[in-house]
N, C-alpha and C positions, 0 to 999 in steps of 0.2 A: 349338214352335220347332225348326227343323230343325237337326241340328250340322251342321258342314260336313266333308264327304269329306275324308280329307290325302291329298297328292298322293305319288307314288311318293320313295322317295332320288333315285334317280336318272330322266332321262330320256336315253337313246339317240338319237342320229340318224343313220337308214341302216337300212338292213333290208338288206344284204348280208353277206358273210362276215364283215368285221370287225365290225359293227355287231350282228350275234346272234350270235358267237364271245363277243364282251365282254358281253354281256348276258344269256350263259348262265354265264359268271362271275361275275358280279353275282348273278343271282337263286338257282344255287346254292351260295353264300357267305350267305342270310337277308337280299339286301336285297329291298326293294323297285323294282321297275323297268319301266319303261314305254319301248317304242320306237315312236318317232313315224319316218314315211319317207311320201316321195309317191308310192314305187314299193313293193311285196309283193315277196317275194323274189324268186319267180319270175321277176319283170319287171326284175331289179337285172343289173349287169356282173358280179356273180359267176357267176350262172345261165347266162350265156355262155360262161365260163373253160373251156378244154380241163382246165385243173385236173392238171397232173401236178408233183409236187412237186420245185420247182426255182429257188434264184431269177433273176428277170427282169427286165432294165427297173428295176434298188432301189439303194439303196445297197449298198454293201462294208465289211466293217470290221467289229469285234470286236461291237458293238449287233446288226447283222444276222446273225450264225454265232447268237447267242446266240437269237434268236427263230427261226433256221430252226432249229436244234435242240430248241428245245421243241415247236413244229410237228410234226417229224418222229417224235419221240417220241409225240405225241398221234395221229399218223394210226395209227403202227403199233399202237397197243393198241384202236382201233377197227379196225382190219383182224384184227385177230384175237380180237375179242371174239366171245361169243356171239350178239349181235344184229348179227352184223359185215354183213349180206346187206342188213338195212334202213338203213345210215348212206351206201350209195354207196360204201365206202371199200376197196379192196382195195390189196394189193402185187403190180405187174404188174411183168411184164420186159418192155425194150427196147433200144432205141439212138439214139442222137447220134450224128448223122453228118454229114461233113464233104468240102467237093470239095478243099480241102488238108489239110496234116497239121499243126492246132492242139495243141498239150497239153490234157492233159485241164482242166476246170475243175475249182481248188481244192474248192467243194460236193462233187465226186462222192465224194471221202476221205469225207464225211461220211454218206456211205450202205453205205461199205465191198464189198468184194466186185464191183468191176467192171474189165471189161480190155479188152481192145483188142478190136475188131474182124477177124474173119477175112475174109479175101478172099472168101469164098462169100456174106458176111454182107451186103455192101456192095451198095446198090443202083447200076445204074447210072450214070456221070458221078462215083461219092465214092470218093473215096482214102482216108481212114481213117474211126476212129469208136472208140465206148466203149460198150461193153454191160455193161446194171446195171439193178437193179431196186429201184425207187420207190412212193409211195401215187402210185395213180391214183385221183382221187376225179369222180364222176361228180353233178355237181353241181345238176342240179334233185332226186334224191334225198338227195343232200346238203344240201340247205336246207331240204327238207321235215324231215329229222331234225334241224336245229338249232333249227327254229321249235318242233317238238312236244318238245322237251327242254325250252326256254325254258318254255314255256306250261305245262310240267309242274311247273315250279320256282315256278310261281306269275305271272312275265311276263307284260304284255297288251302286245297288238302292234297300229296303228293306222296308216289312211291319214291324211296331211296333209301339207301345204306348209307346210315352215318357213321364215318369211322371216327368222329373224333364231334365234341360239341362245339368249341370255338371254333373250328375252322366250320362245320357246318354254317353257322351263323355270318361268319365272314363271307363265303361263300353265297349268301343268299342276302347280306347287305343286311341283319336284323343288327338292331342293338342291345336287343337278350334273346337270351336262347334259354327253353322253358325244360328240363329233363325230367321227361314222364315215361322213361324209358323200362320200367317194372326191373326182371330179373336180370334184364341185360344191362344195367348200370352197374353191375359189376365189373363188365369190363368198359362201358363207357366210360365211367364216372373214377374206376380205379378203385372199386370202395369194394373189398371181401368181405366186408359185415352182411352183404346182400348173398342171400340163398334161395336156390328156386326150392320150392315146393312142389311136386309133379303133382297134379287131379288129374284125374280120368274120370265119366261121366259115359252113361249110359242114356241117352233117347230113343224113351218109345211112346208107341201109339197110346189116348189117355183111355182105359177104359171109364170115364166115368169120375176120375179123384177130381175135389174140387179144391180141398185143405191140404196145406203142408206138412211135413213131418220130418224131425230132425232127431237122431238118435246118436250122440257125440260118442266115440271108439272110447274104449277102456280096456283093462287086460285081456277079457273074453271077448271080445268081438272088434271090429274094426269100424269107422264114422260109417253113417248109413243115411241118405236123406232122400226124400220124395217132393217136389217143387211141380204140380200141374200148371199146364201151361194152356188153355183153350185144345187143339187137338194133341198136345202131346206131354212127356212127362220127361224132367230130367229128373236121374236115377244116380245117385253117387254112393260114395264117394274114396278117397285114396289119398292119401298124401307119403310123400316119401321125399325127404330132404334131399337136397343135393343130386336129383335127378331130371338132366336136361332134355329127357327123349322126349319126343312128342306123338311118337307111333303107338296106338292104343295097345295094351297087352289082352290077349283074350283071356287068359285066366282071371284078370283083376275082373274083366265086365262078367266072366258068368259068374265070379261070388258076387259083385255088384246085386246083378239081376238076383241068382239065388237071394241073399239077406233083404233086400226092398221087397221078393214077394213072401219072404217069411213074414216079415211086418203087416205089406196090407197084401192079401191074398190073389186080390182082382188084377193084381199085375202078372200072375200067371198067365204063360200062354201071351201077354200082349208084344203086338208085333214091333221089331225094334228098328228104328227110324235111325241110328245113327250113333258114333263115337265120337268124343270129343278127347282132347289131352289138352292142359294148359299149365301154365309155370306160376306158380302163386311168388310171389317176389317179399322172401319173409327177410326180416331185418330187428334185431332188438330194437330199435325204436325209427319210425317214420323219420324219412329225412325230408325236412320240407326248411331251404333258410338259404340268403342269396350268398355266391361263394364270387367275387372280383374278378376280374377276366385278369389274366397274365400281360404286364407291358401294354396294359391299354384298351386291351380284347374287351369283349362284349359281356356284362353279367350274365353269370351262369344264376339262372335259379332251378332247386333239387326238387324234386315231388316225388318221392318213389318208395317204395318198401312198405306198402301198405298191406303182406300178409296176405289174408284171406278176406280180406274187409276193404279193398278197392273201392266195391260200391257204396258201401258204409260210411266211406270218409270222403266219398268223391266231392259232392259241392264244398263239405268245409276246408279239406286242402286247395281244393280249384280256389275258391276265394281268396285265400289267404296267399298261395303260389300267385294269384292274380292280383294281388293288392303288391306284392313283394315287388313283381314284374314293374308294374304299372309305376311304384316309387320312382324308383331309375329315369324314368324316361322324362319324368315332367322338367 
């Protein structure tokens, strides 16, 4: 007679930042944990993300300081750790720049050490700006290190179509199921407060940029940012509510290209390495809080709708999605 396999504590859903952030807090905390997704990292909207630590597109308020500050904290001790080369993750300098004179955003306090911009400093067409330096994390080697961390922790990681979260969990014998499902918890989770946000993103070859550069859309022009990455340069940006497509449109990438090299000039002529599209999963306020399985079923815990600030909130929603998880089970 064969015994039968027990199923993980938990099951994960999503294989992007939030979803292996909290599931490498699960598995190194001694549980058990298995993530189920229809997409591998690679292919998830985080692998898209320009990825420069800042929030986006998220809520405001005392919840969000608290998890971009555990974030921020966890990027810098991997940017200066000893295997800091294989996580993606450094502290780059750059600027926000602006064609009026905004104040600075309240976050910047939060990274200390930033000032105004010089008139030498300023590209073309901008009147002021903020220069300060951030985790830049360079994010398909950033998820190859979340995966092989998870998997070292003991984590197995799987393709499938979840059509539903309790049965998923039933299904694989978990006794919570973690929802890191981004835009598509809107139809998973039944929740229409969730909106994609379509990005498109241009990579090319770097000629040479070493510094960031973020230039937020306003009436006259549209968001604009430069993120170098060792040999290449992700080139944005786009957002358009309510837009599921994932097929790049070429009109978005050559004003893309045109305005990033109106900015810095050296991108002219640089050869282009590739299109991304990704669904930013926006939401009036992050849902992160455990919801009762129906008749008995397995805790649902929510993690999703984090906007354009995924990366920004990833370890302090993972922790707390993982503290929430982890209650249940004891």
């Amino acid at each position: 007679m064969t015994t039968p396999v027990p199923g993980p504590d938990v099951l994960v859903v999503g294989a992007g930042v939030s979803g292996l952030t909290t599931a490498v807090c699960l598995a190194e905390a001694g549980r058990s944990v298995e993530i189920r997704a229809d997409r591998l990292p690679p292919d998830t909207t985080s692998a898209v993300a320009g990825a420069l630590w800042g929030p986006h597109l998220v809520e405001v308020g005392e919840r969000a300081i608290r998890w971009c500050r555990a974030s921020l904290a966890a990027f810098r001790e991997l940017a200066a750790g000893p295997g800091s080369a294989g996580t993606g993750v450094r502290i780059a300098s750059g600027a926000q720049v602006f064609r009026g004179p905004p104040a600075p955003p309240d976050w910047l306090a939060e990274l200390g050490g930033y000032r105004p911009c010089g008139p030498g400093e300023l590209p073309p067409g901008f009147s002021s700006g903020w220069r300060y330096a951030a985790p830049l994390i360079h994010m398909p080697a950033y998820l190859r290190y979340l995966q092989a961390r998870f998997e070292r922790a003991g984590g197995t990681l799987g393709v499938a179509t979840v059509a539903s979260l309790a049965g998923a969990a039933r299904e694989a014998g978990a006794r919570v199921v973690v929802n890191c499902s981004g835009a598509h918890a809107r139809q998973l989770a039944g929740d229409p407060a969730v909106t994609p946000v379509r990005g498109q993103t241009v990579v090319t070859s770097n000629p040479g940029l070493t510094e960031f550069l973020v230039a937020p859309g306003d009436e006259s022009a549209e968001l604009a940012y430069l993120f170098p990455h060792a040999g290449e340069v992700i080139l944005g940006g786009s957002e358009a509510a309510g837009d599921w497509s994932l097929e790049p449109v070429p009109a978005i990438a050559d004003r893309i290209l045109r305005d990033c090299a109106a900015i810095e000039p050296r991108l002219r002529g640089a050869r282009v390495l590739g299109h991304r599209v990704g669904l930013r999963p926006a939401r009036p306020a992050v849902r992160l809080e455990a919801e009762p399985g129906d008749d008995g079923g397995p805790l649902i815990v929510h993690n999703y709708g984090h906007g354009g600030a995924g990366i920004t909130l990833s370890w302090g929603c993972a922790r707390e999605a993982a503290a929430l998880a982890a209650g249940s089970l004891r």
